[in-house]
N, C-alpha and C positions, 0 to 999 in steps of 0.2 A: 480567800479562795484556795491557800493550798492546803488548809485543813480539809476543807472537803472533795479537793484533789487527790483523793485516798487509791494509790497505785492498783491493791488488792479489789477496790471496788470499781477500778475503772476495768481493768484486765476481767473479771466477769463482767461486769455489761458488756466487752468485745465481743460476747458471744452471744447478744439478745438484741431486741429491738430497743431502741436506747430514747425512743420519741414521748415513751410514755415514765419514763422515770425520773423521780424529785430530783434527788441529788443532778442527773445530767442538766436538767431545768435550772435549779441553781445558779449551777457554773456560768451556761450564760448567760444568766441574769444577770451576775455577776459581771462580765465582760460588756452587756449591754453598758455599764455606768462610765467605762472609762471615756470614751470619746466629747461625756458630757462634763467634763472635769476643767478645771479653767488651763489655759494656753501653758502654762510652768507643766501641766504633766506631761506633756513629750518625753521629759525626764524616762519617762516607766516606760519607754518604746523596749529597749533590752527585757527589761523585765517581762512586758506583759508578752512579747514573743516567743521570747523564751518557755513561757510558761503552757501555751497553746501549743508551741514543739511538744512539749512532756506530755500535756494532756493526751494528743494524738496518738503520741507513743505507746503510749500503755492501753488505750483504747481502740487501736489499731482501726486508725481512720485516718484518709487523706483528704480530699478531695468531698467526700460526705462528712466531713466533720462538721456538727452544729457549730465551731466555735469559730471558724474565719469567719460568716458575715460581722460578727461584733468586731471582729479583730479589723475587718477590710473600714469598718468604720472610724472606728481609730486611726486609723492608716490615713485614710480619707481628709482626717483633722490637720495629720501635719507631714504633708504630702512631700516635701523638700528631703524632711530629715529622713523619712522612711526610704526615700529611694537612695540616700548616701548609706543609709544602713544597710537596706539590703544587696549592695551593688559590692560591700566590702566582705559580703559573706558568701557572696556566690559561690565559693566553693563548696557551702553547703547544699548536697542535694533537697534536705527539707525545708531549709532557707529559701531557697530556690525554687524550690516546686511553690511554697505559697504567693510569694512574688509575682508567678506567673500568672498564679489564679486571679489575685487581684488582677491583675493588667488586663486580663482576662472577660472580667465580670461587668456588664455594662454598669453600673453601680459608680464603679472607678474613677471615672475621668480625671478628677484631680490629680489622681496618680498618676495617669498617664500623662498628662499636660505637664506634669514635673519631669518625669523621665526624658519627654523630649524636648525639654527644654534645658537637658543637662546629656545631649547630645555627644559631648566630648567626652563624657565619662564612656560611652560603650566602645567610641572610636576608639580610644585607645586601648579595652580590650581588645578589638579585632586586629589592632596593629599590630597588638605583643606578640597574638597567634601566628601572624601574617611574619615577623622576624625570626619567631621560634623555627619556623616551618621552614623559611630561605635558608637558616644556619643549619638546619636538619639536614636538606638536602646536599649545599654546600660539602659540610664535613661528610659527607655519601659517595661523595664526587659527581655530582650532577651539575653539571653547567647552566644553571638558569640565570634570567636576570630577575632583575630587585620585582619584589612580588607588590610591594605595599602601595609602589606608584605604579605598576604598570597598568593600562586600560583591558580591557577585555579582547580589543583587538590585535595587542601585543603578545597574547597567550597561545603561547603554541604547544605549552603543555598536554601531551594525552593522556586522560586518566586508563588505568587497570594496564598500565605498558604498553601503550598502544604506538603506531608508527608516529614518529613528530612530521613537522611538516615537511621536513626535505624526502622524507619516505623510506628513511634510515629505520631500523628497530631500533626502540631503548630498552635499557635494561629495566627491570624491576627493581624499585630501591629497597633497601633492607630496612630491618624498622627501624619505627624512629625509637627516641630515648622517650623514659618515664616522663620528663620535664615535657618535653612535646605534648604529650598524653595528657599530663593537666591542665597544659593549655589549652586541649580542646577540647577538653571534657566543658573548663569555664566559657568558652567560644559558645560552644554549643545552648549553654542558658542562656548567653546574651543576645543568641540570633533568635532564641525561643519569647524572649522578653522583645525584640523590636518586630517580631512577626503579632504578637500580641496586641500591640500597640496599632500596629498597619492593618487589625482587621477592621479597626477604629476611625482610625487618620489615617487613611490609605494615600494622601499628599505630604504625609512627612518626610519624604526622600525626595520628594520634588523643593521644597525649600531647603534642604540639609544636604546637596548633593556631595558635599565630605562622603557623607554617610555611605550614599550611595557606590560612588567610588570604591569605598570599604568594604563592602559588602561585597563586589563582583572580586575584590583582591581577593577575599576571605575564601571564595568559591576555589580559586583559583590556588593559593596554599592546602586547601581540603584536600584536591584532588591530586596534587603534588604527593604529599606524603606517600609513602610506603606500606608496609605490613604491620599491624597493629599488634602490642607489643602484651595485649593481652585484650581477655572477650570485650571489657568494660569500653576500651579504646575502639574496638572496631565494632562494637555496636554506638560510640557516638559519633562515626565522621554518615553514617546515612542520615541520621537524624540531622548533624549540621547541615548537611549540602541540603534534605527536604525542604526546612524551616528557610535557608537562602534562597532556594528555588521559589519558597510561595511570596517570601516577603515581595522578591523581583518580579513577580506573576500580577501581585496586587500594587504594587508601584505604578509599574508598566499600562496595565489599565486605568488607574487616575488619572495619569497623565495625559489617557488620549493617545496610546500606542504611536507614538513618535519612531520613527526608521530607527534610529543609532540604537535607542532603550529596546526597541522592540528586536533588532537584532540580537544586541546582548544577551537578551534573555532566552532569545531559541538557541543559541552558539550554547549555554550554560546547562539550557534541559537537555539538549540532544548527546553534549558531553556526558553527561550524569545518568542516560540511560541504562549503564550498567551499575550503577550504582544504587540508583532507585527508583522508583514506575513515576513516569513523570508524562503519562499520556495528558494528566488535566491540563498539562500546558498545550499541549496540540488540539486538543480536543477547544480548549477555548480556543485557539488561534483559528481555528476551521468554523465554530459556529456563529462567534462573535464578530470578526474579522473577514475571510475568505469568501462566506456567504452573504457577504452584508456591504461590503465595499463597493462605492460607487465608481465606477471606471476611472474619473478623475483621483482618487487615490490608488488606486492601483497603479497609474501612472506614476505616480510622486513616489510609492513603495519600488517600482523596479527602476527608477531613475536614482536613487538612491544607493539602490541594490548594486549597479551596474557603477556608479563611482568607486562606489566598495572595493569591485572586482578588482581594478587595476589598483588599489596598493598594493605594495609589494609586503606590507606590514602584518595584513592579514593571513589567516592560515587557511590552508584548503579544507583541512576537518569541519572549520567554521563556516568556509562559504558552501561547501558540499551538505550541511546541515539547513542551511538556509534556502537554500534549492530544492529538495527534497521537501522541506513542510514548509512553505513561505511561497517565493518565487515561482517555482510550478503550476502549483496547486493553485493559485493566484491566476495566472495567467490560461492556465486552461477553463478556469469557472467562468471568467470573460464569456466564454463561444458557449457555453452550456447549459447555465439557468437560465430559466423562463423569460425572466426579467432582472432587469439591471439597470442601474442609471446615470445616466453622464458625470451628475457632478452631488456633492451634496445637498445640492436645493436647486435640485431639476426642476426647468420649468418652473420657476419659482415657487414650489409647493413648500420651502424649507427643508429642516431636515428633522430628524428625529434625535435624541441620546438617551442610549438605555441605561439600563442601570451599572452594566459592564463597561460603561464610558467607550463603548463603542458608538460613533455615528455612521447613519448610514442615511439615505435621500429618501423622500416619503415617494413611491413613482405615482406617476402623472397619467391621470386615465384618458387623458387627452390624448397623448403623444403615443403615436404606435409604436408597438416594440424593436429595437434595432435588429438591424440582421448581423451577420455575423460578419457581414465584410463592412461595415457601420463599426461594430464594436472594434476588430482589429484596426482601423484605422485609426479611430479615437484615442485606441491605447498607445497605437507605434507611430504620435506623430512627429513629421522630421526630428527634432532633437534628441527624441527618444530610440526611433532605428538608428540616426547617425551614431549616437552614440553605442548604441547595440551593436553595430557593422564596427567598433573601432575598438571596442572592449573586449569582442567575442570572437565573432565571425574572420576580423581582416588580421587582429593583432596574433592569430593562434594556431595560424599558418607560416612564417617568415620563411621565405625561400620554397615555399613546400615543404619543410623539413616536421618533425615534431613540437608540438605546442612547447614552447619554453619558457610560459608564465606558471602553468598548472603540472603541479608534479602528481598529484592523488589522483588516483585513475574513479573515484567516485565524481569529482568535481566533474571530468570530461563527460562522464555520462551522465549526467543530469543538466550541464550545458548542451550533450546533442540532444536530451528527450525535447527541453525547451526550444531546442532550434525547430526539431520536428514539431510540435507543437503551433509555434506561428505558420509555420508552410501551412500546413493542415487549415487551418482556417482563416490567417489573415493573409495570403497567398498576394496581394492585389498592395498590400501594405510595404510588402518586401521586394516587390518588382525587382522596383532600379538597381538593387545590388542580390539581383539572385545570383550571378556569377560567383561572389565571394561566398555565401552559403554553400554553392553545390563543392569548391575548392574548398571549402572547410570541413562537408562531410565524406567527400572522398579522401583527403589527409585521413581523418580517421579510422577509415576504411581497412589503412595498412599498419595499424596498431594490434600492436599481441593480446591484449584483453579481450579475451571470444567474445565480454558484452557491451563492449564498444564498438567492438569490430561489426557486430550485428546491430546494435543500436544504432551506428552511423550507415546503414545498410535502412534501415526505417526512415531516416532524415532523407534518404538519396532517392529511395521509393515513393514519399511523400512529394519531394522538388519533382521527380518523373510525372507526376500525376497532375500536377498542379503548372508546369510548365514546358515549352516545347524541347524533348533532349533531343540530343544526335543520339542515332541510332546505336552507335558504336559503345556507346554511355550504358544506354539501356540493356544491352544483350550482354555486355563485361557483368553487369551488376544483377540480372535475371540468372547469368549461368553460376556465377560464383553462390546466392543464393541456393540453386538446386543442388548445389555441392554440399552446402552446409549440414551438417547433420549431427552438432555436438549436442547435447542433450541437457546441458543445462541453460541453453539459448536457445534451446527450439521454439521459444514462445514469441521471440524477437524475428526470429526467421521467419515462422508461420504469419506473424502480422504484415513484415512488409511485402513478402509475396501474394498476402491478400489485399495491400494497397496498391501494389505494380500490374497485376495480371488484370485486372478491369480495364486498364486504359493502353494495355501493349495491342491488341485489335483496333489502337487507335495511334499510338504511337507507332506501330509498325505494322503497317496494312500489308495484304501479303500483295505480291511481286506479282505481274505477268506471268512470271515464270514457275512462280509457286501456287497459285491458283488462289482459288478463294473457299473451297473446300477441303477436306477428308474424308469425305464419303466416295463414295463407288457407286456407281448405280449407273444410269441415264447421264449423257453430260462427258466428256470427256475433261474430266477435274486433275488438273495436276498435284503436287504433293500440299500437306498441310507448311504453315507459316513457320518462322524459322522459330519461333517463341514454343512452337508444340512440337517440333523437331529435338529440340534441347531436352524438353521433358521425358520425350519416350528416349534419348538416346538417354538419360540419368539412369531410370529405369532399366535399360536392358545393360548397361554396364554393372551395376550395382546391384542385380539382380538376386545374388547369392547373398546377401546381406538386409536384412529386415530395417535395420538402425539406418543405414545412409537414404533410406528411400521411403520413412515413415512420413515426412513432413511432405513429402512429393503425396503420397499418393493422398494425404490430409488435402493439400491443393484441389486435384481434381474431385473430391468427395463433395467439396464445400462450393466449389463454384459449377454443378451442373449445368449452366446455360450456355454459360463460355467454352466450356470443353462438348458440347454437345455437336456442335458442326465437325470434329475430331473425333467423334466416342471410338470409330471404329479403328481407330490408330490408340488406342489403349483397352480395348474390351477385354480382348486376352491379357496382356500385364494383368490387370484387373483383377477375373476371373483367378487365372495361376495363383496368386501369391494368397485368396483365399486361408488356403487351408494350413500354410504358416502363420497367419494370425490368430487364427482359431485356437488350431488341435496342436501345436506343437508344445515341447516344454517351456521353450521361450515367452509361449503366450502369455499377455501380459492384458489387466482390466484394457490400456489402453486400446494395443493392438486389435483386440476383439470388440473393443469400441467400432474401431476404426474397419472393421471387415464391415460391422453394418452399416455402414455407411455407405459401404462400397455397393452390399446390396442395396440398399436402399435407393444410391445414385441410377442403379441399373432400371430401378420401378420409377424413376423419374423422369431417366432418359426415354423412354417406353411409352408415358403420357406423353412427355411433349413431340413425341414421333406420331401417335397418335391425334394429336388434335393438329398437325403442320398436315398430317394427310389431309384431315376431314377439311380445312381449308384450301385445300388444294383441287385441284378438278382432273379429276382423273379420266383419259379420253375414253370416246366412245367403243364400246367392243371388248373393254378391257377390263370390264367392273366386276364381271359373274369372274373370272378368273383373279382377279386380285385377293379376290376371300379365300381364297383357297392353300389351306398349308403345302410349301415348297411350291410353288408355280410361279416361274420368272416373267415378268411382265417386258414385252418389248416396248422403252422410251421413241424411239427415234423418231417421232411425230413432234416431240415437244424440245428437239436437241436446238432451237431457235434459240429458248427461253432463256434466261440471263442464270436461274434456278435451276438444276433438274430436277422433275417432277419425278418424285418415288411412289410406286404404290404400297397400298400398305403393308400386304403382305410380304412383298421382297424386304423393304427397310426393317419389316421385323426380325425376319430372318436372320436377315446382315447384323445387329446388336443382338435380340437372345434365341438363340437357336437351342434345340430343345435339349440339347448335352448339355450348352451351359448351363440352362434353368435347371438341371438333373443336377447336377454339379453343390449351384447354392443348394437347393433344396437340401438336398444330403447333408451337407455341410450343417444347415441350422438343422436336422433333424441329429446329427450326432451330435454338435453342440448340447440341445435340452435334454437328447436323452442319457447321453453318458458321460458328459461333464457335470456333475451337479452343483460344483462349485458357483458355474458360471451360471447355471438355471433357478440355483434357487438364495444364492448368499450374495446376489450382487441384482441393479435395477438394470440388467440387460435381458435377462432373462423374457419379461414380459413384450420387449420391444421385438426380440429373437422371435417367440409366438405370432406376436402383429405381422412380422415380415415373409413369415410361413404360411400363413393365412393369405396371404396375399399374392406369395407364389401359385399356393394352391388353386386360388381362383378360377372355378368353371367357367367362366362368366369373359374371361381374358387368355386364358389360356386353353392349349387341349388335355384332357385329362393325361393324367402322368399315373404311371402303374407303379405304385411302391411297393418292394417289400418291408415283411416286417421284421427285418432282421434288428434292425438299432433298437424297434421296443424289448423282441425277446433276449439278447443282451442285457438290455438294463435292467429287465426284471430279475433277471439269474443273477446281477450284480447286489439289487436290494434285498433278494433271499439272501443271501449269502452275507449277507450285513445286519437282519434281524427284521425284518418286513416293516420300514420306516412306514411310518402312511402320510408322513408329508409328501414322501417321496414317490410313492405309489400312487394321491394323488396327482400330482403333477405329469407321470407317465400319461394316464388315463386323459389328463386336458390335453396335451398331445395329441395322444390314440387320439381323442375325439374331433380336434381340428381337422385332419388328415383325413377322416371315414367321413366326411359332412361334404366330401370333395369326390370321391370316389365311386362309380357305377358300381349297377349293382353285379357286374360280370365279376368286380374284383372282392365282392362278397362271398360269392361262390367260390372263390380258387382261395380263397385264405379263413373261410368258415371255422374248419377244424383250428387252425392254433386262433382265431378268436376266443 
């Protein structure tokens, strides 16, 4: 074989197709005979390795080289000695790479059934690693404890210098030393060699739990280390923690995702997110898992969960990881898929296992679907809320003061989403100790983290809605809401002012004193309720500031029906603040969002004034007068009524009077025609048109006499820029909305500049 291992003639075939050439046929012809040779040649294992290194070398082939399967066959014969051999060479990279491949190649098994049955030989790699790594740090000055026993819930380590868990900053360590470096450059083939193995025997960590152990220490040394003391070393600590993350990915599922294992390994991806893309572990945890769990394991997963919380052993990065893609996500899918089922062999249909060793209940076409106060119960029963109200809720309050188990302000907010989360659906579950819930979310009501602060402002708005408050509760918690206006919680504020405002016409009906309207008309109505009192006094304080009164006026946009017995105690707010959202410089996609809304509220409020009329019975005498623009109708025939009867045309009046309509109108005609940012590089543009069109309406309105000042404007703007015709377009659809509206008297008086 090494006569015709001719270097010059392997190095030209590197550059050909090598499938059809004698000599490359040869060779492994040649290599084809070894495996059939009697039991003494083991002897030639060096040798013939050796020789298929060189071969490759000079043929510049790894992984396509014709000559591993003969070689993997060989291999194959004396399965023992080949993995002592190779295991003592790991420090060779091309050692090492063919090892893998074998382990690799379904072909193998023998190999692999030796490898893990010589278990102790890779532990002790990862140990070396796992001592190199603690004496690393150690001589660094890092205070850690012993890495190689500790569990994974002992790890309070944060990779990339992150806070630990007392919410101290650590330093960054300096690098480690070269010896470090070869230790896990060889770490790194040995976790590549037992992921190899586990795509195989995906239960060999479950009988080897040494191993296993190993492997979470090993994650936990990886991410320990420091700056890498050159490229080679920091391109292999991603590669290691990968190769650890999938081995504990495919562990985790043989086993039938067991709570302790299945923590471990989200506390390890979520660690590792900065290190390497590790969504496949979420991604399985949500298709296989979250979507698929029958309510009785969900049970045993947040009962589990919920033990966890109270050691003191564990860290907050780790349960705040667990919460976020586990626990939550778990517990909200309860109230939300179609279907779901009690136990895993609901209604004795059995269950199913897929091939992800997930099981999940076959459902039962018998059994009608649970409702949603069915599912919260099922989930929170006694032992599981007792235990919730003792872990969460009661223990995270003491004295009223701040929570003094949870120091990471992630942990508290993903404990109030989840509090909010049960209110919201299993409301009926948590009765008996709603007290300790609402003293839990008002404690963190007066925390400095704006998104706790406002998160616990969702949990308080949900218990409002779902249970009887004192009034005092609900207007403390409505007005500091309308207060709020930091910008990076607006999305927290917007939510629960859209959970609280439905049910405050119910939780706080208005007074005697304060009547049951806002309108004016017929009726002697005294003022609006103290909840739209609050609103408009926000508004006219904060008047001069666009930012503290965005998310207010998002409120009255989004809820038209409820602000609609009110419109006339905000139509002006309204109307004014138009043309700072618009045309100002401050104007922002948002704001000008949010103007059309505002119009658009205005054409809502308009319908449903118009169909409460046509419902209504307007007295005799009064009808030919009521159509008619500005003619006050006299009520006092109907001042019995519990209602005042408006006619139509007064209550139009009273909401849009024909300034205002002049007002918007303008407003979206300067909009399309002389902003064009906003008319033609964003999807408002089209909606702006619809709502001009719509003002315009003969049909609804009296004709409105436009000039054409905004078109010839904008056309002396598009000369003077080079006569776009996108843009000259879009004038002309304009023009043409407006003239499709227009008598023909205003033809006449505007003929010439047409």
């Amino acid at each position: 074989m090494q006569q015709w291992a001719n270097p010059h003639l392997l190095q030209a075939a590197s550059e050909k197709s090598i499938e059809d050439m004698n000599e490359i046929k040869i060779l492994v012809a040649i290599l084809q005979v070894f495996h059939l040779l009697p039991s003494t040649a083991g002897v030639l294992l060096d040798d013939l390795v050796g020789s298929v290194v060189n071969l490759e070398v000079h043929l510049c082939r790894r992984e396509s080289s014709p000559f591993r399967k003969p070689l993997f066959k060989f291999l194959n014969r004396y399965p023992t000695e080949s993995v002592v051999y190779f295991v003592e060479r790991i420090e060779s990279t091309h050692y090492a790479r063919i090892f893998v491949h074998a382990l690799s190649s379904p072909e193998c098994s023998p190999l692999r059934e030796a490898l893990m049955s010589q278990t102790p030989l890779l532990v002790n790699i990862l140990r070396e690693f796992c001592i190199h790594a603690e004496a690393s740090s150690n001589a660094n000055g890092s205070s850690t404890s012993s890495i190689v026993d500790a569990s994974v819930d002992d790890m309070a380590v944060d990779s990339e210098g992150g806070p630990n868990a007392a919410g101290l900053p650590t330093k960054q360590p300096p690098a480690y030393s070269d010896a470090v470096s070869k230790r896990l450059y060889i770490t790194m083939e040995a976790a590549t060699m037992i992921h190899a193995c586990l795509e195989f025997q995906p239960l060999w960590l479950e009988e080897r739990s040494d191993l296993l152990q190993t492997l979470f220490a090993t994650w936990a040394a990886s991410t320990s280390l420091g700056v890498a003391p050159d490229q080679s070393s920091r391109l292999a600590k991603p590669v290691l923690v990968e190769h650890l993350v999938h081995c504990l990915l495919l562990a985790t599922r043989a086993m039938g995702n067991p709570p302790a294992i299945l923590f471990r390994l989200l506390d390890v991806a979520g660690r590792s997110s900065s290190i390497i893309d590790v969504s496949f572990v979420f991604k399985y945890v949500w298709d296989s898992l979250i979507v698929r769990w029958p309510i009785s394991k969900r049970r045993e997963i947040l009962s589990a969960f919920l033990a966890r919380l109270a050691d003191m052993s564990t860290s907050d990065e780790s349960n705040a990881i667990l919460l976020q893609h586990l626990i939550n996500p778990m517990v909200a899918t309860v109230f939300t898929l179609p279907d779901i089922a009690l136990t895993e062999s609901a209604s004795g249909t059995g269950s199913s296992r897929h091939d992800d060793g997930s099981a999940t209940a076959l459902s039962s076409t018998s059994r009608p679907p649970l409702t949603q106060e069915q599912r919260g119960i099922e989930l929170l029963r006694a032992p599981v809320i007792a235990m919730f109200n003792q872990r969460v809720w009661a223990v995270h309050m003491p004295n009223g003061t701040q929570a003094l188990l949870i120091k990471r302000a992630s942990v508290r907010l993903e404990l109030v989403q989840l509090s909010s989360i049960l209110i919201r659906h299993a409301a009926s579950a948590v009765n008996d100790i709603r007290k300790d819930i609402i003293k839990f979310g008002w404690n963190y009501i007066r925390n400095d983290d704006i998104m706790i602060k406002n998160a616990s402002y969702v949990l308080v708005a949900q218990f409002i809605a779902a249970f009887d408050t004192p009034s005092k509760i609900i207007l403390q918690a409505y007005s500091s809401l309308l207060k709020a206006h930091h910008v990076e919680s607006r999305f927290l504020v917007r939510q629960a002012l859209d959970i609280l405002l439905p049910v405050l016409p119910i939780r706080l009906p208005p007074t005697a004193q304060q009547g049951n309207s806002g309108e004016s008309g017929n009726g002697a109505a005294a003022g609006p309720p103290a909840w739209v009192v609050l609103a408009k006094r926000i508004l006219i304080e904060n008047s001069a500031s666009l930012a503290h009164t965005t998310h207010v006026y998002q409120l009255i946009a989004g809820h038209p029906s409820i602000f609609f017995p009110y419109r006339t105690q905000f139509a002006s707010n309204l109307v004014g603040i138009l043309q700072k959202m618009c045309l100002t410089h401050s104007a922002t996609s948002e704001t000008r969002t949010l103007a059309l809304d505002i119009m658009d509220l205005f054409l809502k409020w308009h319908a449903m004034l118009d169909n409460r009329n046509d419902a209504e019975t307007v007295p005799a005498g009064e009808a030919d007068t009521s159509s008619k623009p500005g003619v006050n109708v006299n009520g006092s025939t109907n001042t019995s009524t519990s209602t005042p009867v408006l006619a139509p045309a007064a209550s139009t009046d009273l909401l849009m009077s024909e300034s205002r309509r002049e007002t918007i109108v303008g407003l979206l005609l300067r909009m399309l025609c002389l902003v064009f940012d906003f008319a033609l590089k964003s999807n408002l543009g089209p909606r702006a048109l619809e709502l001009l069109t719509q003002y315009l309406d003969s049909n609804k309105w009296p004709t409105m006499h436009l000039r054409l000042t905004f078109f010839e404007r904008s056309m002396q703007q598009i000369e003077a820029q080079g006569m776009n015709q996108q843009l000259v377009l879009h004038i002309l659809t304009v023009l043409s909305v407006v003239t499709n509206q227009m008598q023909p008297i205003w033809f006449e008086e505007y003929f010439g500049v047409l």
